[in-house]
Structure formats: structure tokens, C-alpha cells
C-alpha positions as CSV (number, residue, x, y, z in Angstrom):
1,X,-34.9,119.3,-64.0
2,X,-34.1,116.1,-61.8
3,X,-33.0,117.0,-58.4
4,X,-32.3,114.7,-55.2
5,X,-35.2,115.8,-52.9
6,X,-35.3,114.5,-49.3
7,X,-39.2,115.3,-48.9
8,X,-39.1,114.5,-45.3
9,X,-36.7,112.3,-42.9
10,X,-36.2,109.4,-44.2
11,X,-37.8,110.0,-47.5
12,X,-35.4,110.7,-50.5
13,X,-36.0,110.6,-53.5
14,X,-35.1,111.7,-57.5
15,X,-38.0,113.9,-59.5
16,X,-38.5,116.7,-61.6
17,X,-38.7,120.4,-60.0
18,X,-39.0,123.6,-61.6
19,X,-35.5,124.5,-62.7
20,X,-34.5,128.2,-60.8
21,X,-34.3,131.3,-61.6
22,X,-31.2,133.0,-60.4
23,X,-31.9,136.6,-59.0
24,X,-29.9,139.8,-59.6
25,X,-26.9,138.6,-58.1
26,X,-26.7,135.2,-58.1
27,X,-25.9,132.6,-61.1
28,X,-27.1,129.4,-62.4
29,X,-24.7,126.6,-62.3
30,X,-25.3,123.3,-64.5
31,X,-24.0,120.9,-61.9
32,X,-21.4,118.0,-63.2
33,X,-20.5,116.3,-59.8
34,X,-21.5,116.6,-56.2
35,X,-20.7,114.4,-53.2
36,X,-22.0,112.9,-50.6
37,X,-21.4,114.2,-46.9
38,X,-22.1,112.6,-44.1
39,X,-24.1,115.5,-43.3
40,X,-26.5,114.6,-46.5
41,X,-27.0,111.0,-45.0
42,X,-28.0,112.9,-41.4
43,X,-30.4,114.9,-42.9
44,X,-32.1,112.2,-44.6
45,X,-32.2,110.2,-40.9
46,X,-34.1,113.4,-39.5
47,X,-31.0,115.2,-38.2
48,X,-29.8,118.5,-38.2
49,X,-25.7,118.7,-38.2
50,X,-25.1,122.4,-39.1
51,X,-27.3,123.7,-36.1
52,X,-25.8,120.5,-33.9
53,X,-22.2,121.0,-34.7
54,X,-22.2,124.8,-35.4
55,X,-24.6,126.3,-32.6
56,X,-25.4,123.4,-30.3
57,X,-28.8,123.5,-31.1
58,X,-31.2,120.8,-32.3
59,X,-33.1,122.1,-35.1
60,X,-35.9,121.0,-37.5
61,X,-35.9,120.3,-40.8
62,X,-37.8,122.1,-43.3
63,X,-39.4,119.6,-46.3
64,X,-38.4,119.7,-50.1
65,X,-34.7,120.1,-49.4
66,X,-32.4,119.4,-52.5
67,X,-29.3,117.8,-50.3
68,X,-26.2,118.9,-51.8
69,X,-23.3,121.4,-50.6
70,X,-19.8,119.7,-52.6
71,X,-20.8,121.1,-55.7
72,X,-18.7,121.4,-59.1
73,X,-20.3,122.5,-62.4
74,X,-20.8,125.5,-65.1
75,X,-21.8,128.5,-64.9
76,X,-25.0,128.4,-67.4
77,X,-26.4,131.6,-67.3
78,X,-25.8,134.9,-64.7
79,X,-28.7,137.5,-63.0
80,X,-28.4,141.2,-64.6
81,X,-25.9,142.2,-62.2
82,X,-23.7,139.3,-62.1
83,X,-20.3,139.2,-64.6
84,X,-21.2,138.1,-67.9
85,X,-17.6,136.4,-68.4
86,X,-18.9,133.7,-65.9
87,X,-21.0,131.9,-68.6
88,X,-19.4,128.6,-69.9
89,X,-16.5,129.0,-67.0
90,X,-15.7,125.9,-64.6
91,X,-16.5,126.5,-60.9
92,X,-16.8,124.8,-57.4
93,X,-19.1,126.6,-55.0
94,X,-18.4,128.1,-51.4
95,X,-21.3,126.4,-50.2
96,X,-22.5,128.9,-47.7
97,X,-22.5,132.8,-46.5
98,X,-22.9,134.7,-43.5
99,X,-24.4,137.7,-42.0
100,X,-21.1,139.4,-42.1
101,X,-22.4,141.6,-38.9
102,X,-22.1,139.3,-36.1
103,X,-19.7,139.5,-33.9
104,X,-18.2,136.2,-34.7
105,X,-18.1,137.4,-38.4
106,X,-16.0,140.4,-37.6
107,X,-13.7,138.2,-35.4
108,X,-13.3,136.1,-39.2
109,X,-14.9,133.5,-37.3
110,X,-17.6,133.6,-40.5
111,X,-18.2,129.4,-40.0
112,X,-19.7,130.5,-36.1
113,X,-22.2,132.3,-37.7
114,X,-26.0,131.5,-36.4
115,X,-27.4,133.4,-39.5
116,X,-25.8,130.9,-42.3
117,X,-27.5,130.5,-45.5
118,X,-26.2,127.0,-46.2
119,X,-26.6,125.5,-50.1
120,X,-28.3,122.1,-49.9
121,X,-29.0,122.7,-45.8
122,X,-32.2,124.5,-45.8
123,X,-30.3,126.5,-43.3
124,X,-31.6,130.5,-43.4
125,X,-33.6,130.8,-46.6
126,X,-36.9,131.8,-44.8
127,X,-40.3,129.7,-46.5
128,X,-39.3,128.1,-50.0
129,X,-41.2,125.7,-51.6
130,X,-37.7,123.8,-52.4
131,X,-34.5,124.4,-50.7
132,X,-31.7,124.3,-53.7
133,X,-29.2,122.2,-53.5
134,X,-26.0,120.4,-55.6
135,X,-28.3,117.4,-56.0
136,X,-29.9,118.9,-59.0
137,X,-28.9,120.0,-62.7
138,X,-29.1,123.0,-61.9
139,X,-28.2,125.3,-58.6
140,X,-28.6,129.5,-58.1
141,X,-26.1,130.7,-56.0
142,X,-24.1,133.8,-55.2
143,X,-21.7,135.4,-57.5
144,X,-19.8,135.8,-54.5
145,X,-19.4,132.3,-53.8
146,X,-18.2,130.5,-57.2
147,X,-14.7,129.5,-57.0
148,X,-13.0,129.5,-60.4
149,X,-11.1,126.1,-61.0
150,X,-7.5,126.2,-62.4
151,X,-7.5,124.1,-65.3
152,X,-5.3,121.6,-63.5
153,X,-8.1,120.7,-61.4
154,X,-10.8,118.8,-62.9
155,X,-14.6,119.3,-61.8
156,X,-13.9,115.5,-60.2
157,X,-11.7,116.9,-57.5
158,X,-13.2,120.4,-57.1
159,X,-16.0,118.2,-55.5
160,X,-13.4,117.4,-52.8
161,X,-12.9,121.0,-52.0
162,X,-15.6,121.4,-49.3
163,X,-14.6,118.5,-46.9
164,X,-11.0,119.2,-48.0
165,X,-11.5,122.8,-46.5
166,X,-13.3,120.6,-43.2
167,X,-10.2,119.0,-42.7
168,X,-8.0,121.8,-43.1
169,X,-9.9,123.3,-40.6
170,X,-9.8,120.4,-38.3
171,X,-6.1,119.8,-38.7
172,X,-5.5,123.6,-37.8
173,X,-7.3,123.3,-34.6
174,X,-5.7,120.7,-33.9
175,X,-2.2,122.8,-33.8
176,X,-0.2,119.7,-35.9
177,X,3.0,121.2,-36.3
178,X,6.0,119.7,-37.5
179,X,7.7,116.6,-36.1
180,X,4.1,116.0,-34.6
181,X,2.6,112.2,-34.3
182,X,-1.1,112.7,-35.5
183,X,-4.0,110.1,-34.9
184,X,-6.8,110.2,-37.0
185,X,-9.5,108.8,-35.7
186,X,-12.0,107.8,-38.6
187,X,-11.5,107.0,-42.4
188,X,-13.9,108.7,-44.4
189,X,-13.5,111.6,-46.4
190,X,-12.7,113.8,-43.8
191,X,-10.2,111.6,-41.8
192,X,-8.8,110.6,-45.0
193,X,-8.3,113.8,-46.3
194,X,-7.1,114.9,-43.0
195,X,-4.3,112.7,-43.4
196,X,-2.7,115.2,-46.0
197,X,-3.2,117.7,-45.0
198,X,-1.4,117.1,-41.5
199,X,1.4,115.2,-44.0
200,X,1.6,118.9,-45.7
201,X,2.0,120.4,-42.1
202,X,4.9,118.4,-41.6
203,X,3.6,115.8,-39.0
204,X,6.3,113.1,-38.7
205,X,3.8,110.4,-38.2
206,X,0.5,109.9,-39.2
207,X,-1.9,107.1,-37.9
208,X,-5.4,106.5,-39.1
209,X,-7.9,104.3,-37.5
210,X,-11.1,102.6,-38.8
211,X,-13.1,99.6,-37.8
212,X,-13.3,98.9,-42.0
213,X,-10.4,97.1,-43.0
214,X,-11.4,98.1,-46.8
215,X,-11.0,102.0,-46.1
216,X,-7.5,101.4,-44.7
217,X,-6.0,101.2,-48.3
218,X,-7.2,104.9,-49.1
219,X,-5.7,106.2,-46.2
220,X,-2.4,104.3,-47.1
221,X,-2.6,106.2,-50.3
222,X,-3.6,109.5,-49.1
223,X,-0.2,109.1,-46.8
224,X,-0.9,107.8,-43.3
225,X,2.3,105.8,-42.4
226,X,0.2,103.3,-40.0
227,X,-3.8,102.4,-40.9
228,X,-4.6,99.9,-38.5
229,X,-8.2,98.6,-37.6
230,X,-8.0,98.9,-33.0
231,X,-10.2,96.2,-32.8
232,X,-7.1,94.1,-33.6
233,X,-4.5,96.0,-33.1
234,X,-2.7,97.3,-30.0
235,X,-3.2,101.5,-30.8
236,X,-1.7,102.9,-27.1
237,X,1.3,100.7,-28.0
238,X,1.9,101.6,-31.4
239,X,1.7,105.7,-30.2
240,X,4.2,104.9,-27.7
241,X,6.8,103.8,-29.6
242,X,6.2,105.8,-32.2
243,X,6.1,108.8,-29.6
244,X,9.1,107.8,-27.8
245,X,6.4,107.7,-25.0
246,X,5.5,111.0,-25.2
247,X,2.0,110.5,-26.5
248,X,0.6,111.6,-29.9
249,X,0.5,115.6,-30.4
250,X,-3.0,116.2,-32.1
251,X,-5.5,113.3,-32.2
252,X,-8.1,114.1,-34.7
253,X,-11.6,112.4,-34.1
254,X,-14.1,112.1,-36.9
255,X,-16.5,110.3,-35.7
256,X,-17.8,110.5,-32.0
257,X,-15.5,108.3,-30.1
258,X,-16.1,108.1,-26.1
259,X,-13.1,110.4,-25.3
260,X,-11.7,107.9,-22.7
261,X,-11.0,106.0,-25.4
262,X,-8.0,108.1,-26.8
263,X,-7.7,110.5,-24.9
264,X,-4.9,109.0,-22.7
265,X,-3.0,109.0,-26.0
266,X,-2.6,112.5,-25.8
267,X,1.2,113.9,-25.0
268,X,1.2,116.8,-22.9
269,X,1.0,120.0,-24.7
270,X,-1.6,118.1,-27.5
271,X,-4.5,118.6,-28.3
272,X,-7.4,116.7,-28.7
273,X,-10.4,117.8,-31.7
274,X,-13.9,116.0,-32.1
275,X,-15.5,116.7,-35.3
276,X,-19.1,115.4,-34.3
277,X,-20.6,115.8,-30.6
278,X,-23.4,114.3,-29.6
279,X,-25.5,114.7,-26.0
280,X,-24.2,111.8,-24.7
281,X,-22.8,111.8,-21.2
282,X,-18.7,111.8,-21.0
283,X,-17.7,110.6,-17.8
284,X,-13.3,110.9,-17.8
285,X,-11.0,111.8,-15.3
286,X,-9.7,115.6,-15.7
287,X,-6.1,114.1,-14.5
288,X,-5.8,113.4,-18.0
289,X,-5.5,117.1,-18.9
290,X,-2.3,118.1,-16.9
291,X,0.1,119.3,-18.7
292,X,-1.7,121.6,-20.7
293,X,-3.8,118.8,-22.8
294,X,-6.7,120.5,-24.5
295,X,-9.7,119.1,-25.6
296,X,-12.0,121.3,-28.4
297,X,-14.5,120.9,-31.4
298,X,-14.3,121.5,-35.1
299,X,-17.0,122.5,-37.1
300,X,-17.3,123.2,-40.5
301,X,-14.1,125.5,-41.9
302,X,-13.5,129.2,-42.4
303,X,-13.2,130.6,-46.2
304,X,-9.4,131.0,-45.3
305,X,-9.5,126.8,-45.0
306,X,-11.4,126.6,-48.4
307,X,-8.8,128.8,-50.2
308,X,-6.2,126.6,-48.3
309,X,-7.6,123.4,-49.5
310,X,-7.5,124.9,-53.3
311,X,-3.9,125.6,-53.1
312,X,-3.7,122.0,-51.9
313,X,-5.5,120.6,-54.6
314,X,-3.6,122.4,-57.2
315,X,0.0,122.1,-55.8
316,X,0.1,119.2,-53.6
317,X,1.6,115.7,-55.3
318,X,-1.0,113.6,-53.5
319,X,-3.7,112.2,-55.8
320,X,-6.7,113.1,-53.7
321,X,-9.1,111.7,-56.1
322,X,-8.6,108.5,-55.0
323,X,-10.3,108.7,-51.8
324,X,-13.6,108.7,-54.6
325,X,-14.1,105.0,-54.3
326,X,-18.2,105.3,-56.3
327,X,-19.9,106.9,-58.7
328,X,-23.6,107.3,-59.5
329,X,-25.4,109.3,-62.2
330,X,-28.3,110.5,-60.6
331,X,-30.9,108.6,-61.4
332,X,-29.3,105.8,-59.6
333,X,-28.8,108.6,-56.4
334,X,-30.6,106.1,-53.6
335,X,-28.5,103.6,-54.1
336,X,-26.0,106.5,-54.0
337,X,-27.0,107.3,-50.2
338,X,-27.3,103.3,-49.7
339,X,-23.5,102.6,-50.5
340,X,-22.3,105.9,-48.7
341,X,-24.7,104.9,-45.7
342,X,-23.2,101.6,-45.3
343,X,-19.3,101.7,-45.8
344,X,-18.9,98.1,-43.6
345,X,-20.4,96.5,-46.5
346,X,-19.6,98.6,-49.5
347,X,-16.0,100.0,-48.5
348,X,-17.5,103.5,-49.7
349,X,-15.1,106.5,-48.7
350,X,-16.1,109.3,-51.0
351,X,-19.5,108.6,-53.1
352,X,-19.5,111.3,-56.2
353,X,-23.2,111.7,-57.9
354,X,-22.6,112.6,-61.9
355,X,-24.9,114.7,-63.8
């Protein structure tokens, strides 16, 4: 079968591999769409984001992984102790389980969990000669983790579910409540799709910030009142008068900002959430947490956010497909990671591989 194999760092690439057998309890899924994270695009530059973001740990990779975690397809065949019913159905995949023993996994903090196994991460599946992934036609996993899709949701937006649940979980720790103002620092798929999610929370505004004027337009239509590029336009002034001076409530950062740059945006009370940290120095004046202002980090999402985001998809009015801005059948999957890689030239949001 043709899977997306990143051999090594920086060496990606689209061959045949032995299609897998699903064990006992697991089934095989004949993959239709799977996106590209931003995690993928780390991998293939030699990082490791699940051990960075979850544990702060750096990590290496192991070779032959098949990238791949925002997975829809169908259930092809099922191991002898799976649910035969499950053949020919439509499903999105929970893309990763934990130990269940830990003592974050019996607070329900499962997404804290050192002993992940993590579909298309390579993370906790001991020596393999290839690490599965959703980059392939085919993918084992769990019985445990398909996700049944409603027939209102097509296998286009089931893709979505995984960074949907991400930005669930990043709005929640954030604490955006009603009548909130909510910056959004970032517009890919996360910050994009955070937009609606605080909208569904009943934030009153909703600002979203990107150095890409061509992103802006997607986060128009996913329903941030203000996209505005800061290199041009005035940000502190736009919170104040949108806060009445108060300060915006939850500011959301996707994508590594030095916190002094918004964090004197935040109103007392707020708080701030970074969704990628890095080991670079942060040198800011703790002055700027009176008043209760709380700084934090959001990683990944727990399966109560992935269940969230389905009930999203399925009910909410907002078209969240059209944050999918490319498509690629796999064969064509480097210039795939080239256009998702390089979103100042390509406008790319969400890029969806087809198989």
C-alpha cells in the first residue's frame, strides 16, 4: 500500500509498505482523508512536539514513521475479537490512548499521560519496523478508538475533529465565558477553529491575529468579528475599546509569541494560554499578573474535548470545512507538506491528503 513515510528528519517520502495486520482487538481502516498538523511538519524538521508540549521533554525520533493522526476512513476488515458490524461503517479515529493507571489518568487528565501510544507519532509502540500512521491506505487501530460519524458529517470534516478537539481544549483553559473579548493569536487550523468554538461559548468579541493577510478571510468566516494583521494594525488599541479598557478576558496563543507581546492585553481576572512553548528565555515583568492574571499551557485535548468537538461539528451552523483551503491525493503528499509548510506564500490553513 502507499503510505507517507518520513524515513528520517527531513526525509519524507511516498512508497509502498506492507499493508497491516490488525491484531485481536484492533481494526483496519481504509483511510479517505487525513490532514496535515503542524505537528506532522515538526516531525519531518527533526522535532518532537508530543514529548515537547506534553511532558517537557525533548525526545528522539524513531525512523519509518507513517505521519498521520487526523484520520477519517472505513472500517475494512476487524481482529477476531473486534464487532463485526464495524465493517463498511464510516469512522474518525481518537488518535491516541493511555495507560489508564497513571495518576494523571485517574485524575481524567488522560492527554498528561507520559505512556501515550500516539497514531502517526511513533510515540510508545516499543521497536517497529514502521510506525502506522493516517498517511497510508490503510491504518490498525483500536476498536476503542473509532468514532462512528453521524451521517451529517462527511469523512471531509471528520478530519477536522482532532484539532477541533485541540481547540476545544485550548478555549476551555482559557476560561472564555460569556460576554468575554477573546484574542486569538494565530490563524491556522487551531486558531481558526478556536474562533468557534469561543463564538459557541458565548465570547462577545472575537479577534484573530496573523502576519498572512490571505488567512484572515477564513477566520472572518469561521466568525472572528476583527482579523487584523498587527504588523499594520494598532492591536492594544483595538482591545481597548473593544474592552471598554478592561483588557481582553482569554488571549489564546497558537504559535509562540514572546509573552510581552500580549500579555499587557490581558484584563484582570484573564487568562493567558500558549499552545507551543519553546526553551527560549521570557524575560517580563510579574507586575503584569496583579489582579489575578494567569498565564498556562495547552497541550493536546482530553476525550471529553474530542466528544465536544463532534457535537460541534454535527450541530453547530458554522461551515468548518472551509478552513480546508488544499487538497492533495497522495501521491502528490510533498508538495502536500510544501504548501502547509509555507502558508506566507500559499495562504494554506488546513491541507487535507485524499486517498
Amino acid at each position: 500500500m502507499k503510505a507517507v513515510v518520513l524515513r528520517e528528519t527531513n526525509d519524507l517520502t511516498v512508497c509502498e509498505v506492507p499493508v497491516p495486520q490488525p491484531s485481536h482487538d484492533q481494526v483496519l481502516v481504509r483511510t479517505t482523508h487525513c490532514g496535515i498538523c503542524g505537528s506532522d511538519i515538526r516531525y519531518l524538521r527533526g522535532d518532537n512536539p508530543w514529548a515537547k508540549q506534553t511532558i517537557g521533554e525533548k525526545h528522539a525520533n524513531p525512523p519509518n514513521i507513517i505521519l498521520g493522526h487526523e484520520v477519517t476512513g472505513v472500517v475494512e476488515a476487524v481482529g477476531s475479537q473486534c464487532d463485526t458490524n464495524l465493517v463498511g461503517k464510516r469512522v474518525a479515529i481518537l488518535a491516541f490512548g493511555t495507560c489508564g493507571k497513571c495518576k494523571h489518568c485517574r485524575r481524567g487528565e488522560e492527554h498528561l499521560c507520559a505512556e501515550t501510544q500516539h497514531l502517526g507519532h511513533g510515540a510508545g509502540w516499543g521497536e517497529s519496523d514502521y510506525y502506522y500512521g493516517g498517511m497510508a491506505e490503510y491504518v490498525p487501530v483500536y476498536e476503542k478508538w473509532l468514532v462512528p460519524l453521524p451521517e451529517t458529517i462527511s469523512n471531509e470534516a471528520g478530519a477536522l475533529l482532532d484539532p477541533l478537539g485541540v481547540a476545544v481544549h485550548g478555549v476551555k483553559t482559557a476560561n472564555v465565558r460569556e460576554d468575554d473579548v477573546v484574542l486569538i493569536v494565530g490563524g491556522g487550523a487551531v486558531g481558526a477553529l478556536a474562533v468557534s468554538v469561543a463564538r459557541a461559548r458565548g465570547a462577545k468579541y472575537v479577534v484573530l491575529l496573523d502576519i498572512c493577510d490571505s488567512v484572515l478571510p477564513v477566520a472572518e468566516r469561521m466568525g472572528a468579528d476583527y482579523a487584523a494583521n498587527p504588523l499594520r494594525e494598532d492591536i492594544a488599541g483595538l482591545i481597548k475599546d473593544l474592552s471598554g479598557g478592561h483588557g481582553a478576558e482569554a488571549i489564546i496563543d497558537t504559535v509562540g509569541a514572546p509573552l510581552m507581546t500580549y500579555l499587557p492585553l490581558l484584563a484582570r481576572g484573564g487568562t493567558y494560554v500558549t499552545m507551543t512553548v519553546t526553551s527560549d528565555s521570557q524575560d517580563f515583568k510579574t507586575i503584569l499578573l496583579a489582579g489575578e492574571r494567569t498565564i498556562t499551557s495547552s497541550c493536546n485535548f482530553q476525550y471529553s474535548d474530542y466528544w465536544e468537538a463532534l457535537s460541534l461539528l454535527e450541530n453547530s451552523e458554522t461551515d468548518f470545512c472551509s478552513i480546508i483551503t488544499h487538497q492533495f491525493a497522495v501521491d502528490d503528499a510533498l508538495e502536500a507538506f510544501r504548501v502547509a509548510e509555507d502558508k506566507a506564500e500559499t495562504g494554506a490553513v488546513k491541507v487535507i491528503i485524499l486517498f
